[in-house]
C-alpha positions as a printed NumPy array, in Angstrom:
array([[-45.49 ,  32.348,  17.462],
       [-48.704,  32.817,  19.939],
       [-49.162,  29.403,  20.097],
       [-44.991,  28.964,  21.552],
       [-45.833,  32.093,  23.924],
       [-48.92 ,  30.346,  25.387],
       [-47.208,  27.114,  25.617],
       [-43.915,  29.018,  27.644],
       [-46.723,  30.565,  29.543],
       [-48.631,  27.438,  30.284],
       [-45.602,  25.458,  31.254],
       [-44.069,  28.326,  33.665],
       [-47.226,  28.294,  35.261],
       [-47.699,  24.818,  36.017],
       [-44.497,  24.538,  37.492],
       [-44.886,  27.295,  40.031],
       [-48.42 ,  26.613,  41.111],
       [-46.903,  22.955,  41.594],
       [-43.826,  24.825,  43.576],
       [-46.38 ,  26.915,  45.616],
       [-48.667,  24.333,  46.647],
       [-45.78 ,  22.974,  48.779],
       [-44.675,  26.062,  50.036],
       [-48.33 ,  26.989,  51.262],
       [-48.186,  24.015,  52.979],
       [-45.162,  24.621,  54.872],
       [-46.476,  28.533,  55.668],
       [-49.61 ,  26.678,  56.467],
       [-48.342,  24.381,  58.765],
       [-46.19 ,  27.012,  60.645],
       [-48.763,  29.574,  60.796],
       [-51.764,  26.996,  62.164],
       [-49.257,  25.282,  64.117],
       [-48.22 ,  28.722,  65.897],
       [-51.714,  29.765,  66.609],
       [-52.854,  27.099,  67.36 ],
       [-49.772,  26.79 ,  70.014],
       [-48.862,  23.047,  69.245],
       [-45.578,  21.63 ,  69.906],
       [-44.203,  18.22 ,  71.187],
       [-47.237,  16.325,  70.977],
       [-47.246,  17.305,  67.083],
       [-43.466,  15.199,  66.741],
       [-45.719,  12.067,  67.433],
       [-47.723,  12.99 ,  63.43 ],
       [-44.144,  14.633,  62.202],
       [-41.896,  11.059,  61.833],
       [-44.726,   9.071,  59.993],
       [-45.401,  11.807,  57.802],
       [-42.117,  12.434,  56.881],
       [-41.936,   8.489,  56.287],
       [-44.922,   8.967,  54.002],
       [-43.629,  11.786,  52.112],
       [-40.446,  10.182,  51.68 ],
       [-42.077,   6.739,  50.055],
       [-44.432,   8.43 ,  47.525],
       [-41.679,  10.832,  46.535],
       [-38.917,   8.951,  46.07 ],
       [-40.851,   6.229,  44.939],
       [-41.75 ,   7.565,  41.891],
       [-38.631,   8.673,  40.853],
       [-38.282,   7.092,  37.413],
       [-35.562,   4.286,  37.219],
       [-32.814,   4.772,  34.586],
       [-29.886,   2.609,  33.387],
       [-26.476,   4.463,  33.68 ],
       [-24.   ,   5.688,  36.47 ],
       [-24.626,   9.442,  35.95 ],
       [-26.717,   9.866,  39.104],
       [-23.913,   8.153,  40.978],
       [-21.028,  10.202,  39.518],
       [-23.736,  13.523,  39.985],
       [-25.066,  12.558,  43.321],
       [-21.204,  12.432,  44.6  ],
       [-20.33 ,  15.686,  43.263],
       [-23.533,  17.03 ,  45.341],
       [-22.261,  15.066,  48.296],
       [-19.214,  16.996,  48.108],
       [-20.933,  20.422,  47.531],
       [-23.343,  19.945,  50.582],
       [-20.825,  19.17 ,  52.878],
       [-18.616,  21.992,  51.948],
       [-20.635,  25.185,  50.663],
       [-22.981,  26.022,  52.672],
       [-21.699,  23.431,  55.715],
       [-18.116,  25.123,  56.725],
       [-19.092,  28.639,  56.787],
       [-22.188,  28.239,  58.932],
       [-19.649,  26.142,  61.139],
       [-17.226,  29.556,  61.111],
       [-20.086,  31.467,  61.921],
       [-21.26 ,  29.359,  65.136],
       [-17.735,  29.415,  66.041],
       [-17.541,  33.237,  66.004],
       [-20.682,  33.628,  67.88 ],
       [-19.292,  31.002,  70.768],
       [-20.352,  27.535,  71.045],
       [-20.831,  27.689,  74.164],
       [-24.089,  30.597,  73.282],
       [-27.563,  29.208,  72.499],
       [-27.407,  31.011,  68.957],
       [-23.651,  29.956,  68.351],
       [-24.677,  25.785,  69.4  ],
       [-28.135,  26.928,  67.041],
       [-25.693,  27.598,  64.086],
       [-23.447,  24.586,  64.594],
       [-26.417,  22.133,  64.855],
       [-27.526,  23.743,  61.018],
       [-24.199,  23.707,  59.317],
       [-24.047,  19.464,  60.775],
       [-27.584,  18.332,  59.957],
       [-28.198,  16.583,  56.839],
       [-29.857,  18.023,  53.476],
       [-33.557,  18.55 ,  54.33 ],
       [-36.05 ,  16.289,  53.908],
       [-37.946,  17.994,  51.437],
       [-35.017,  17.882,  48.641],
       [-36.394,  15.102,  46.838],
       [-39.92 ,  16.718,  46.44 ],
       [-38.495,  19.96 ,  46.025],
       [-36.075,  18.409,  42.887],
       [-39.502,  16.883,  41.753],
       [-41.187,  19.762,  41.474],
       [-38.979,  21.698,  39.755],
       [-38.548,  19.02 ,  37.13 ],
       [-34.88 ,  18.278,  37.198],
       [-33.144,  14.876,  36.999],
       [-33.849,  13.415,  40.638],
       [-31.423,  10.671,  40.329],
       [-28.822,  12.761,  41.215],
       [-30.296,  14.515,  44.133],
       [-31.507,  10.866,  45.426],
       [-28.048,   9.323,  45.143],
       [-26.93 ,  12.615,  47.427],
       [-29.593,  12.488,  49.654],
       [-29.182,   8.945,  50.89 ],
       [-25.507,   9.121,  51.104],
       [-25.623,  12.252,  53.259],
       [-28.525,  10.376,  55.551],
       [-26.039,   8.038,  56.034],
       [-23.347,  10.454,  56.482],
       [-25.519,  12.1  ,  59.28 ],
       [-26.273,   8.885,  61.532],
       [-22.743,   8.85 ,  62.339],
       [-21.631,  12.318,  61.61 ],
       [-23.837,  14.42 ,  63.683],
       [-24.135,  12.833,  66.915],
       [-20.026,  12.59 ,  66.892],
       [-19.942,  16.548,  66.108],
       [-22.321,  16.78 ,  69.344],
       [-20.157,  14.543,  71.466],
       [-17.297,  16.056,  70.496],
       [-18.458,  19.614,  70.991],
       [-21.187,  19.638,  73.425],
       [-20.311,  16.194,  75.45 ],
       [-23.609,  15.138,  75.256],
       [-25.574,  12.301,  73.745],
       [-28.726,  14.358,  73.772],
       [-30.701,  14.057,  71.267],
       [-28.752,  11.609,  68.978],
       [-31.956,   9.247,  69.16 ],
       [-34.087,  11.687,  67.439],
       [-31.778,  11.915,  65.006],
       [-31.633,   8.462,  64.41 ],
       [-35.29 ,   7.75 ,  64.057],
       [-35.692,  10.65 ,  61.886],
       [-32.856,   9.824,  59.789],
       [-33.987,   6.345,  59.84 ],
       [-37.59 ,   5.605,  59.856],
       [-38.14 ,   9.077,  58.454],
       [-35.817,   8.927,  55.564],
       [-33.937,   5.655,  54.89 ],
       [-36.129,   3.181,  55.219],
       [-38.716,   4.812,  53.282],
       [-36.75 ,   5.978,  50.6  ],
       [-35.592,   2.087,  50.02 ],
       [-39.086,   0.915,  50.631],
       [-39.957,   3.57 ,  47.803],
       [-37.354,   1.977,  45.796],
       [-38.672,  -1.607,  45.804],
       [-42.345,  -0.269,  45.55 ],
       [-41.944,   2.252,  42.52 ],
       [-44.174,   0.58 ,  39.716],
       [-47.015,   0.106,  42.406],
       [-46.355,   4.038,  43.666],
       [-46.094,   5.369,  40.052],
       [-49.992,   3.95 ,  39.064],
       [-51.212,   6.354,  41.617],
       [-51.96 ,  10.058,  39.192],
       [-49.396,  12.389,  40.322],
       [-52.062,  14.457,  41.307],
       [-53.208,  12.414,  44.158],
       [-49.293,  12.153,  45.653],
       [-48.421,  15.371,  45.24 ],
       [-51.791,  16.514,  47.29 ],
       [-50.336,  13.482,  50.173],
       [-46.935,  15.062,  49.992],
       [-48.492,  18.568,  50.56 ],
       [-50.186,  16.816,  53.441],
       [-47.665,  15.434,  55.11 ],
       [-45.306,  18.569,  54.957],
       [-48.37 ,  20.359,  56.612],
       [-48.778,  17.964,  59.55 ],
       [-44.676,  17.93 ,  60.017],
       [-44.356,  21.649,  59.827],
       [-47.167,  21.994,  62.281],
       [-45.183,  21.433,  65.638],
       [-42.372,  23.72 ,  64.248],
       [-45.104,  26.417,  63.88 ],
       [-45.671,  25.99 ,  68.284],
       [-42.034,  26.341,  68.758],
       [-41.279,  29.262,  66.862],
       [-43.973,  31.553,  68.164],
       [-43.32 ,  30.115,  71.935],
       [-39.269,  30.753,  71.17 ],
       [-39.755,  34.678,  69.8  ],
       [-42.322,  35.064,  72.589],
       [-40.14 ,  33.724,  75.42 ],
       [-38.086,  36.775,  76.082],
       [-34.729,  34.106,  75.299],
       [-33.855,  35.991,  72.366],
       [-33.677,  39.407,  71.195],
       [-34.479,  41.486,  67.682],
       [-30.747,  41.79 ,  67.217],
       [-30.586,  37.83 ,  67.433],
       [-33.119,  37.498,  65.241],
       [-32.057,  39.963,  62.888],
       [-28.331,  37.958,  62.687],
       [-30.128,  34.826,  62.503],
       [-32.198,  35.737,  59.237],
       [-29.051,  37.288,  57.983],
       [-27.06 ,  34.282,  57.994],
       [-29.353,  31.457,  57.114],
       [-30.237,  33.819,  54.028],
       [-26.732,  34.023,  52.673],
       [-26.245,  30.527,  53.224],
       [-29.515,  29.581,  51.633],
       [-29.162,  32.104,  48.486],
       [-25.404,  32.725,  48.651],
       [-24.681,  28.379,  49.33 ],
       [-26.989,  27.716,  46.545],
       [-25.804,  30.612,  43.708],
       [-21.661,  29.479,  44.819],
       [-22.343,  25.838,  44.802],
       [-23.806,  25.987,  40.941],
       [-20.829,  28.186,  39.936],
       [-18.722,  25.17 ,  41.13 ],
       [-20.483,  22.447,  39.717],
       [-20.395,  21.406,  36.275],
       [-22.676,  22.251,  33.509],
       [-26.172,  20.818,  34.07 ],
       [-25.879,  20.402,  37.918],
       [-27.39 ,  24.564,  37.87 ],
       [-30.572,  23.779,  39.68 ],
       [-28.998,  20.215,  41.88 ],
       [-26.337,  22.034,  43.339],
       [-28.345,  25.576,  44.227],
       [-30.359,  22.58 ,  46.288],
       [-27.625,  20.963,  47.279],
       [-26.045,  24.442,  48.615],
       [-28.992,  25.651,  49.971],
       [-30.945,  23.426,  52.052],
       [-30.55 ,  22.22 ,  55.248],
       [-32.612,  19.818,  57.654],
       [-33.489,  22.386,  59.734],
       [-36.604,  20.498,  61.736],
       [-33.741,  18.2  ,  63.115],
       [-31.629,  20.935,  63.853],
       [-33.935,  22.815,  65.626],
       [-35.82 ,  19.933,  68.004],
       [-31.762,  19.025,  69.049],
       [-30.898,  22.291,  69.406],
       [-34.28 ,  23.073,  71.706],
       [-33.428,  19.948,  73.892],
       [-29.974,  20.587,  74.621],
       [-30.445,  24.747,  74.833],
       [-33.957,  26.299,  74.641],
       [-35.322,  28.282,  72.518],
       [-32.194,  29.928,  71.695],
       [-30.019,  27.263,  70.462],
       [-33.469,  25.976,  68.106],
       [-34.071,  29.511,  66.513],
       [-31.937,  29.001,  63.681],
       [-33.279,  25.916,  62.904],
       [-36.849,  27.419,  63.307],
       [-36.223,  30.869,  61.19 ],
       [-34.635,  28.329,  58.775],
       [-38.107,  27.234,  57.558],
       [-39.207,  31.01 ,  56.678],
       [-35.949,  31.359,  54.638],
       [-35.637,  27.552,  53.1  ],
       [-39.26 ,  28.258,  51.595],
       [-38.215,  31.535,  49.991],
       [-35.576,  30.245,  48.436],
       [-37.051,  27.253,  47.389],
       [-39.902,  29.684,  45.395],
       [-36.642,  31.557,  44.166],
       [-35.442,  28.303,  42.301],
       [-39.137,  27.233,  41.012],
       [-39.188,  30.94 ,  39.457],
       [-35.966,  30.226,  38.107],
       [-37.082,  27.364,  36.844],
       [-40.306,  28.256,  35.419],
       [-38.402,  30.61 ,  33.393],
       [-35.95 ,  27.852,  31.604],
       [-38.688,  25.683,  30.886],
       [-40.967,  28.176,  29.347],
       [-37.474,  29.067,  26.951],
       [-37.054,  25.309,  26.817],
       [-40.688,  25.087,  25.162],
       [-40.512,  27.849,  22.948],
       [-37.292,  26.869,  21.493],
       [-38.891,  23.67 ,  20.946],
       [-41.722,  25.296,  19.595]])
């Protein structure tokens, strides 16, 4: 019996220390970032790290015979784009799309999945097929999707180029690239990529960081707007994620809290700062505070089912 409670121990530990490390380098990145007063110029490190991050993690992902993560990954798809998407569209429709905060909203609920979901699925030890099938078909989704919500909403073409080099050198190319390079990327100790990944989410996070202390400091937007923003992108985070794994089926739990709770809030907030300011990029920017809470909510979560997991196989 002491030798199951020290294994459940062991194994809840590892998996939130492995959790943490990537949110400290998020909180990291923002906090140096803000003091530090960085900004644009950081965008030129932010695209080749994400790249980077992208090919080790989803590059290692083991491959597997079997249409599972197919069948899975489509069920996410659906989730995603329903869940936590349509309300957070309600919501910047009641604020007015035509306000800062209300455009801020809109540009949330249309971005993609974030980045991070593959490294956050890896982390937490859960079947990352799934979430990889979902994540590439919503990338895809996006290059088309978002910059026709834009046009058809705000008129504008603005920004629709950062969204396709992010979407595309950031995340698809890499992740296929990954793909074709996984026995070369899974020789490197896991230790060594998951210090690179921690690495690269530092240097993207950095520039976000700049923004967000220049955008509360500017005198654009209020407590109360603040306040409302934290509000909503925490019941969409932890409200998305707990309604989206009552829908799925049994053993989605964990992929569909993702899928229902993330967001790619970077791109939502650098379009929403170029078209609108500091106001329109706020949610996007709060969005990283609340995305890494909720992402150490799930590891807990987690932690907990595998320690169980090893003492019932104890």
């Amino acid at each position: 019996m002491g030798a199951q409670v020290a294994a459940a121990a062991a194994e809840r530990r590892r998996i939130l220390m492995s959790a943490g490390g990537l949110a400290a380098a998020v909180i990291a990145g923002l906090a140096v970032g803000g003091l530090v007063g960085l900004e644009g110029g950081s965008r030129q490190l932010a695209i080749p790290a994400l790249a980077l991050q992208t090919f080790l993690t989803v590059g290692a992902i083991p491959r597997r015979e079997g249409t599972s993560g197919v069948r899975d990954g489509a069920i996410l798809l659906a989730l995603h784009y329903t869940v936590p998407t349509l309300p957070m569209v309600a919501v910047a429709v009641w604020v007015g799309l035509d306000e800062p905060l209300g455009l801020g909203f809109l540009l949330v609920a249309i971005a993609p999945p974030a980045a991070l979901i593959p490294a956050f699925a890896s982390r937490l030890e859960i079947d990352v097929r799934s979430v990889l099938v979902f994540c590439l078909a919503a990338y895809g989704l996006s290059l088309v999707l978002t910059p026709a919500v834009l046009l058809l909403v705000v008129g504008t073409t603005v920004g629709v180029g950062g969204i396709a080099s992010t979407v595309g050198i950031g995340l698809i190319v890499p992740s296929l690239l990954g793909r074709v390079a996984h026995e070369r990327i899974v020789r490197v100790s896991q230790t060594i990529r998951r210090r690179v990944v921690n690495g690269t989410v530092f240097l993207i996070t950095l520039g976000a960081g700049g923004e967000l202390m220049n955008g509360l400091g500017s005198g654009e937007v209020g407590l109360v707007s603040i306040a409302l923003v934290a509000v909503v992108l925490t019941l969409r985070s932890f409200g998305g994620g707990w309604l989206a794994a009552r829908i799925a089926p049994p053993g989605l739990d964990i992929a569909a809290r993702m899928a229902g709770g993330f967001k790619n809030v970077a791109l939502a907030a650098a379009v929403g700062g170029a078209l609108l300011g500091p106001g329109a990029a706020l949610p996007g920017l709060i969005g990283f505070l609340v995305d890494t809470s909720y992402f150490m909510a799930l590891a807990w979560k987690r932690a907990g089912e595998r320690a169980d997991e090893v003492s019932a196989e104890g």
